[in-house]
mmCIF file of the N, C-alpha and C atoms, coordinates in Angstrom:
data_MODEL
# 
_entry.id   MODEL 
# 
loop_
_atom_site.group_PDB 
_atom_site.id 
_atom_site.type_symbol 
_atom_site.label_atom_id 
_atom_site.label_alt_id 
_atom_site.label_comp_id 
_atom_site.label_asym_id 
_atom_site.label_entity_id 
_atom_site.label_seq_id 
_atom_site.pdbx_PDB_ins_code 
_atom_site.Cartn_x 
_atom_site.Cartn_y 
_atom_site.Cartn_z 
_atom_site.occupancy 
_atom_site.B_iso_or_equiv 
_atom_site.pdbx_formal_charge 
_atom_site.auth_seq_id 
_atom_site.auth_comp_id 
_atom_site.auth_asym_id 
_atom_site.auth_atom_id 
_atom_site.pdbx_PDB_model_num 
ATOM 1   N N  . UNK A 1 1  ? -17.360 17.948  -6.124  1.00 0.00 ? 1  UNK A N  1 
ATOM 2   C CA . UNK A 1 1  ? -16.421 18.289  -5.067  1.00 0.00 ? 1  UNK A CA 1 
ATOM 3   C C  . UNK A 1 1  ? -17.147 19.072  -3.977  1.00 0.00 ? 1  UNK A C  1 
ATOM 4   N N  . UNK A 1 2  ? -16.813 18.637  -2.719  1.00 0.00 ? 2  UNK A N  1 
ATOM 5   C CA . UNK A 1 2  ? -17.863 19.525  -1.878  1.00 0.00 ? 2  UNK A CA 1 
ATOM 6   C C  . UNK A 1 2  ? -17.004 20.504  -1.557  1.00 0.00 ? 2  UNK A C  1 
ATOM 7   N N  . UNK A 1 3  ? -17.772 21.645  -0.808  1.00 0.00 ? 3  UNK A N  1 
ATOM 8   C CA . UNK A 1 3  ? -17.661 23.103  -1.166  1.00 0.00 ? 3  UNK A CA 1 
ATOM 9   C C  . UNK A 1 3  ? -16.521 23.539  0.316   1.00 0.00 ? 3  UNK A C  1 
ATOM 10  N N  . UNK A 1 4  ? -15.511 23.748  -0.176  1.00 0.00 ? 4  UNK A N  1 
ATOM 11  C CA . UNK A 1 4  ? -14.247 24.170  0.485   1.00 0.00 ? 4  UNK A CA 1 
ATOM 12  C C  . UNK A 1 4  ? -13.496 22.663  0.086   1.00 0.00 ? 4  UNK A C  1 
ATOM 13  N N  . UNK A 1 5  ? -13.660 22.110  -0.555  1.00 0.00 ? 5  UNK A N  1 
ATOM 14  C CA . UNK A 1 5  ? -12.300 21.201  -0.834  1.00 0.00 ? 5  UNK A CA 1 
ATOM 15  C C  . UNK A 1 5  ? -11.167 21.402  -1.528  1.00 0.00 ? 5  UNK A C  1 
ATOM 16  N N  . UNK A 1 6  ? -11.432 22.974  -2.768  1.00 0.00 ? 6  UNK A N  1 
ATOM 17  C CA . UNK A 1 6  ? -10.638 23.491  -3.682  1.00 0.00 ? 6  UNK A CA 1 
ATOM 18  C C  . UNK A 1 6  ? -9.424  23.346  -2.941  1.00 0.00 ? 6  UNK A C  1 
ATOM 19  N N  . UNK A 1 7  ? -8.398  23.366  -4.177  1.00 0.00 ? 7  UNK A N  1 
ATOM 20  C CA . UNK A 1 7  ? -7.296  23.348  -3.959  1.00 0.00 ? 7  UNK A CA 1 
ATOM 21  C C  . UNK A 1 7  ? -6.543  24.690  -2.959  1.00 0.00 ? 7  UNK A C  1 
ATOM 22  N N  . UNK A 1 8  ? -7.205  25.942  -3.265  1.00 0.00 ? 8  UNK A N  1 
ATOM 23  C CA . UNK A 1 8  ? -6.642  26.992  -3.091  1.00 0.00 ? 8  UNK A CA 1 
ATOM 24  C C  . UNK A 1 8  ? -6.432  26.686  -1.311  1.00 0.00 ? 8  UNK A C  1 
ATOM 25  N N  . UNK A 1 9  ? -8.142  26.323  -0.871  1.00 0.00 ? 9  UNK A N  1 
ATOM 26  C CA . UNK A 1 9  ? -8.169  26.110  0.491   1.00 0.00 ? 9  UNK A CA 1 
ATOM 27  C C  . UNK A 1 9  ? -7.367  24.877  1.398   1.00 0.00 ? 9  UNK A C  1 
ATOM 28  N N  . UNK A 1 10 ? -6.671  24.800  0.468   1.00 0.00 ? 10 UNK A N  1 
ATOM 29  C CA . UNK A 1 10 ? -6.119  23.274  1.360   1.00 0.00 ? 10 UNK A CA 1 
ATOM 30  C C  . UNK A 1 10 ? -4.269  23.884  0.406   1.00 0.00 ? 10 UNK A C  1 
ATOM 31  N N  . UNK A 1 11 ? -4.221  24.989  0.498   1.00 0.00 ? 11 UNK A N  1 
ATOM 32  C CA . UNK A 1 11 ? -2.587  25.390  0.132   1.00 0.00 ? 11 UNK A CA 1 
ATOM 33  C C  . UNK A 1 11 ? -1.927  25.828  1.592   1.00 0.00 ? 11 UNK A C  1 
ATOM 34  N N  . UNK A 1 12 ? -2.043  26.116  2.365   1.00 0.00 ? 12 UNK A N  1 
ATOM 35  C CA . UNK A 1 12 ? -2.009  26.534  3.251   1.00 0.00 ? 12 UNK A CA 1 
ATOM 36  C C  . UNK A 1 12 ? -1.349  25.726  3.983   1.00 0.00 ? 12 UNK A C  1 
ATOM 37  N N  . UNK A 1 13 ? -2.555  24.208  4.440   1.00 0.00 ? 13 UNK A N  1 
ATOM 38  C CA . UNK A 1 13 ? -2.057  23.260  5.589   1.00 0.00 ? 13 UNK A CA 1 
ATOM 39  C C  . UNK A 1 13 ? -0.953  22.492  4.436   1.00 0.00 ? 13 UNK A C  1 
ATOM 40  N N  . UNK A 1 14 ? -1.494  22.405  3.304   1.00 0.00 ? 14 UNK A N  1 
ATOM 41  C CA . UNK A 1 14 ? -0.002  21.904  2.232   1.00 0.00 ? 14 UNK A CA 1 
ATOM 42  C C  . UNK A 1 14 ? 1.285   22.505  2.173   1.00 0.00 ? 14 UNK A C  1 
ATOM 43  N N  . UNK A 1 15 ? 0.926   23.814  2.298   1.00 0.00 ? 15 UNK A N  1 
ATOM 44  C CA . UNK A 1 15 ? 2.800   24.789  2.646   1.00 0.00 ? 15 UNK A CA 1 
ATOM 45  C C  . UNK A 1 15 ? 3.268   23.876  4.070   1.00 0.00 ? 15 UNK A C  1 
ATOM 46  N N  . UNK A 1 16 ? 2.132   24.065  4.911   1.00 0.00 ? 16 UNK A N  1 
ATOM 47  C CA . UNK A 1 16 ? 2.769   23.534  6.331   1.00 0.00 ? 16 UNK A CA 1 
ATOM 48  C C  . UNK A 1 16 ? 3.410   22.135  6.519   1.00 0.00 ? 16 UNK A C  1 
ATOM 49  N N  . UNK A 1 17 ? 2.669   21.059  5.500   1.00 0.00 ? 17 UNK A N  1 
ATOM 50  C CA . UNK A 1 17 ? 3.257   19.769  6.170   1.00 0.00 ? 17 UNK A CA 1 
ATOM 51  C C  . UNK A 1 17 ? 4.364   19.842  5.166   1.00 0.00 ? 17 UNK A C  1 
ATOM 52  N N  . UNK A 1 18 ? 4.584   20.317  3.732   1.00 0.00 ? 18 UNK A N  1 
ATOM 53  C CA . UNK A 1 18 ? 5.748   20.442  3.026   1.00 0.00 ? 18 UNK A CA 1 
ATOM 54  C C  . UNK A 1 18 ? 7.405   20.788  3.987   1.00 0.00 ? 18 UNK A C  1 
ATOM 55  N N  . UNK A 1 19 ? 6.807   21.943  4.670   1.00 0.00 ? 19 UNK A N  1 
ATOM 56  C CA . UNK A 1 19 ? 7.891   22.850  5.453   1.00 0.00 ? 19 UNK A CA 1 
ATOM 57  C C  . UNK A 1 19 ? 8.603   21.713  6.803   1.00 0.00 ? 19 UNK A C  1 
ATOM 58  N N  . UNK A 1 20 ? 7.365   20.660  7.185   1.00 0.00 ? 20 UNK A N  1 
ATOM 59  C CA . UNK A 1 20 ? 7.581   20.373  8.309   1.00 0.00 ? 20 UNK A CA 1 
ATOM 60  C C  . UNK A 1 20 ? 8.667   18.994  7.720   1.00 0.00 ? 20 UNK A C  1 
ATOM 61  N N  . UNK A 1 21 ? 8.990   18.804  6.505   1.00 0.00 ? 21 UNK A N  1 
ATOM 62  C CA . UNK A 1 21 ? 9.120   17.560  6.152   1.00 0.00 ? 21 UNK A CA 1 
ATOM 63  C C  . UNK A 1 21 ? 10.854  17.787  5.991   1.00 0.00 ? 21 UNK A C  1 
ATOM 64  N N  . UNK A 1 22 ? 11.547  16.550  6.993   1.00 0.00 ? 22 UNK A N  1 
ATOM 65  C CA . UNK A 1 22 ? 12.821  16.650  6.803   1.00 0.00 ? 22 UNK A CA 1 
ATOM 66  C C  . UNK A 1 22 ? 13.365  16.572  5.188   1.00 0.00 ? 22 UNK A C  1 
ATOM 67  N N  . UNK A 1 23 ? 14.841  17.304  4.952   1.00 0.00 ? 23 UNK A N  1 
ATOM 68  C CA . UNK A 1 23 ? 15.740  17.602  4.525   1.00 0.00 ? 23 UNK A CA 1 
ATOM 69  C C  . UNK A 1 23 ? 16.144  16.444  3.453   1.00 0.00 ? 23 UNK A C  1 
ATOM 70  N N  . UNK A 1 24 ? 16.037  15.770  2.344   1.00 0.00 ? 24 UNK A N  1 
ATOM 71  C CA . UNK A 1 24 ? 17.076  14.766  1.902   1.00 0.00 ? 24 UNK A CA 1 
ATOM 72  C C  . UNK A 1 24 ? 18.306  15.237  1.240   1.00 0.00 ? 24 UNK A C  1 
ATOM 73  N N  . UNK A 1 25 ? 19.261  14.551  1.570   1.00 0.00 ? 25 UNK A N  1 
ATOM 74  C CA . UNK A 1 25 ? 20.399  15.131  0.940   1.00 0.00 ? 25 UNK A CA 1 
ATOM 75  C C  . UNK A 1 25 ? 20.360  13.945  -0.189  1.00 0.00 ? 25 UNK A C  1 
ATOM 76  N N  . UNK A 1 26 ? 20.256  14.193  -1.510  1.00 0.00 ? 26 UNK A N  1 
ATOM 77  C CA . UNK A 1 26 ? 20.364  13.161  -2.409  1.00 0.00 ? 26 UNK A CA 1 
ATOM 78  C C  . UNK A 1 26 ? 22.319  13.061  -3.243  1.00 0.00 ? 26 UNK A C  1 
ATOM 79  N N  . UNK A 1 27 ? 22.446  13.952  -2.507  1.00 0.00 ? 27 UNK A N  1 
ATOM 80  C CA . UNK A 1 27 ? 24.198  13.729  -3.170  1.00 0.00 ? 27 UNK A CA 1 
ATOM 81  C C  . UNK A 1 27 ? 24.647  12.747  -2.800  1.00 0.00 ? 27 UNK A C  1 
ATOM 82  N N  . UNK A 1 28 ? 25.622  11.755  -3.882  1.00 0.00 ? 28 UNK A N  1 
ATOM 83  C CA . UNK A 1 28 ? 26.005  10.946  -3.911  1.00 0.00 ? 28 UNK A CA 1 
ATOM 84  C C  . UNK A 1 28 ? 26.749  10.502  -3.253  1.00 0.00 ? 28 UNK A C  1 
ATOM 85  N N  . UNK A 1 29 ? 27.234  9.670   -2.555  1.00 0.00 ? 29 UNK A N  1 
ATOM 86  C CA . UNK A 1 29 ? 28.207  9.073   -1.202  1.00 0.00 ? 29 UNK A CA 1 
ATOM 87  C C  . UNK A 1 29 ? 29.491  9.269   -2.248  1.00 0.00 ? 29 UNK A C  1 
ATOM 88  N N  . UNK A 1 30 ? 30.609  9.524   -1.024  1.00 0.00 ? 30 UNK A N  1 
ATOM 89  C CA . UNK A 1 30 ? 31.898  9.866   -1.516  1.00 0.00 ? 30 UNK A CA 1 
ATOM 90  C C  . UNK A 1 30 ? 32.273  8.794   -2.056  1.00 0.00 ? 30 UNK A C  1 
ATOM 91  N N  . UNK A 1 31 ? 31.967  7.432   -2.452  1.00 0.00 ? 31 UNK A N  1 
ATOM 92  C CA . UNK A 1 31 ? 33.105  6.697   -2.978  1.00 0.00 ? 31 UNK A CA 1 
ATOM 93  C C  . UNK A 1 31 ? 33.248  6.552   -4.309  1.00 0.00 ? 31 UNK A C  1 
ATOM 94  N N  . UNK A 1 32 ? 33.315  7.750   -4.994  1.00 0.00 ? 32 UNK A N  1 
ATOM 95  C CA . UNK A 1 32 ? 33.690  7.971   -6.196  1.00 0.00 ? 32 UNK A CA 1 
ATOM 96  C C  . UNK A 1 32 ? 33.606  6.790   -7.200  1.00 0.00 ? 32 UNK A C  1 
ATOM 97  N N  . UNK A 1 33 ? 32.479  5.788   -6.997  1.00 0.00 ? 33 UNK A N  1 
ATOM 98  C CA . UNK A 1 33 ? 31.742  4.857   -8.203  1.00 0.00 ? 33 UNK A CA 1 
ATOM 99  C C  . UNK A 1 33 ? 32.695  3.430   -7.894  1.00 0.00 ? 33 UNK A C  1 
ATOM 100 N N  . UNK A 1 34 ? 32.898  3.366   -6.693  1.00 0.00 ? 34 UNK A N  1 
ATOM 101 C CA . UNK A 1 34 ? 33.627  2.168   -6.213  1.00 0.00 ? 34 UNK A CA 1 
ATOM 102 C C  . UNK A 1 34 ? 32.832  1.419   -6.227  1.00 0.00 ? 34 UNK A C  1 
ATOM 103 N N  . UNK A 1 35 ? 31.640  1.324   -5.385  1.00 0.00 ? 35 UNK A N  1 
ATOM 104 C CA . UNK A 1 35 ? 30.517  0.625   -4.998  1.00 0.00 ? 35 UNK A CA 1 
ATOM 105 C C  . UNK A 1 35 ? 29.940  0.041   -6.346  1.00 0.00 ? 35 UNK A C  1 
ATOM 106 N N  . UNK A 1 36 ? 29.832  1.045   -6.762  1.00 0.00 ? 36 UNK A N  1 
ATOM 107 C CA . UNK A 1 36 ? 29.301  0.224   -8.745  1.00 0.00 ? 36 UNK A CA 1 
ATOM 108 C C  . UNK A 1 36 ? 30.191  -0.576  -9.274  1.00 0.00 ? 36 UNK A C  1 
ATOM 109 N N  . UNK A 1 37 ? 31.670  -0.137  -9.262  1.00 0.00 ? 37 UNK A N  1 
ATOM 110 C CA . UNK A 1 37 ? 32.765  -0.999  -9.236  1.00 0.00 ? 37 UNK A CA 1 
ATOM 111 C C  . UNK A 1 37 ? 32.655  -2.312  -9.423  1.00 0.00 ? 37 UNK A C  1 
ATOM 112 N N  . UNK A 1 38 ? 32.667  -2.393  -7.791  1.00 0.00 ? 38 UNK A N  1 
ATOM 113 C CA . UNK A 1 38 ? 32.324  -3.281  -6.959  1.00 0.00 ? 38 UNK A CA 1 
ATOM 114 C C  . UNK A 1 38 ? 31.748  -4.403  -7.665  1.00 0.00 ? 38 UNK A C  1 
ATOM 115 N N  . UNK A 1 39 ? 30.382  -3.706  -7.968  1.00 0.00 ? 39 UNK A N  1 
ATOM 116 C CA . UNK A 1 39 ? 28.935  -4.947  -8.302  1.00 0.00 ? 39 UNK A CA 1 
ATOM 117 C C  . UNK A 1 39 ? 29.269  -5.035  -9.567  1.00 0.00 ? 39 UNK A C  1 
ATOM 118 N N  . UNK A 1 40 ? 29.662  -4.420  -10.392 1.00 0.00 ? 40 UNK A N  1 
ATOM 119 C CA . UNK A 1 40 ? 29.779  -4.264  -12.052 1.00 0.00 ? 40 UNK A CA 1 
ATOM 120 C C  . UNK A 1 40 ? 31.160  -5.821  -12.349 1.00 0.00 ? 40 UNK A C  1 
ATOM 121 N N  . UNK A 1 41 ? 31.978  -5.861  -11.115 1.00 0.00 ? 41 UNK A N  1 
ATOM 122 C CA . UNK A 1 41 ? 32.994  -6.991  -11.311 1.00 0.00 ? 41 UNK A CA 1 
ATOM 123 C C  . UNK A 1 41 ? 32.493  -7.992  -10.753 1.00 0.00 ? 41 UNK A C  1 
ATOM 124 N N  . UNK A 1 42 ? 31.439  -8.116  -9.945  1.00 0.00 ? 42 UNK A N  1 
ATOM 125 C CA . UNK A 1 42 ? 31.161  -9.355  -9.545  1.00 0.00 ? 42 UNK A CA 1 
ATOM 126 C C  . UNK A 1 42 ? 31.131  -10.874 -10.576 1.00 0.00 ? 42 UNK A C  1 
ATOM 127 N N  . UNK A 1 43 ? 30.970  -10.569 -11.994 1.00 0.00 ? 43 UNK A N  1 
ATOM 128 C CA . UNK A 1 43 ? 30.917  -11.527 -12.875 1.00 0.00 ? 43 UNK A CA 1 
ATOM 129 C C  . UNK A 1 43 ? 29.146  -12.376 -12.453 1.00 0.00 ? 43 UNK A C  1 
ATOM 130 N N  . UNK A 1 44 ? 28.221  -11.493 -12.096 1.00 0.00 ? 44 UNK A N  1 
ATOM 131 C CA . UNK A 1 44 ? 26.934  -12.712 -11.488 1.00 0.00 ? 44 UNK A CA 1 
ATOM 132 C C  . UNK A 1 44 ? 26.728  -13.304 -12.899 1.00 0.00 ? 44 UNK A C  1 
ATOM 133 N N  . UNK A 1 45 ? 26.569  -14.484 -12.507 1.00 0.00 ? 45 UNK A N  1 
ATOM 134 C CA . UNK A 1 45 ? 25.776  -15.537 -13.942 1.00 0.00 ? 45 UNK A CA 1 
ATOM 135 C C  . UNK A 1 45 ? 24.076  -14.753 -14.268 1.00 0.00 ? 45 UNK A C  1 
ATOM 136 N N  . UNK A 1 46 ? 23.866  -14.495 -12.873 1.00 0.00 ? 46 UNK A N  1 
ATOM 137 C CA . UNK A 1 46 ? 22.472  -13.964 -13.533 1.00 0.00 ? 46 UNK A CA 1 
ATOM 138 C C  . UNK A 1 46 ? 22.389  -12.806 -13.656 1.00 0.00 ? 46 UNK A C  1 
ATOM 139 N N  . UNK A 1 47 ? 23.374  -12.114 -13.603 1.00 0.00 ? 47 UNK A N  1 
ATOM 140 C CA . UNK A 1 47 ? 23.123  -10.676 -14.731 1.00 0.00 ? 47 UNK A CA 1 
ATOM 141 C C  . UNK A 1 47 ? 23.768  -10.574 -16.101 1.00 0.00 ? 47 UNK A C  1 
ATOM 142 N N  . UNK A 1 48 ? 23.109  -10.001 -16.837 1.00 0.00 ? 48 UNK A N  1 
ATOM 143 C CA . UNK A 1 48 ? 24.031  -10.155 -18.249 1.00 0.00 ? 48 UNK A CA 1 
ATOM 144 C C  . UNK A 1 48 ? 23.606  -8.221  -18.721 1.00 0.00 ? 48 UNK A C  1 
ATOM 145 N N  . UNK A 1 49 ? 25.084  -8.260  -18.592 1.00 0.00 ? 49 UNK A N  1 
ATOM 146 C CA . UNK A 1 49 ? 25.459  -6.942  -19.381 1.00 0.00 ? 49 UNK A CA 1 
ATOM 147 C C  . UNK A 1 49 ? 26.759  -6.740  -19.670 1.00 0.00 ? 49 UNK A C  1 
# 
């Protein structure tokens, strides 16, 4: 490893692009499992469950 590649030295610009990185909201869309519903009644021939 050449000399300043350690991790410690590269925490820094890593806090920064972390911080700079938009927001995801991973909560689930309001339609309360309609959408699965939905696909779960489709009856497809090519899914089997």
């Amino acid at each position: 490893m050449a000399k300043g590649d350690s991790g410690a030295t590269q925490q820094d610009i890593f806090n920064k692009n972390v911080s700079e990185q938009a927001v995801v909201n991973y909560n689930n869309p309001a339609t309360s499992g309609a959408i699965q519903d939905k696909l779960r009644n489709r009856r497809d021939p090519n899914i089997h469950s």
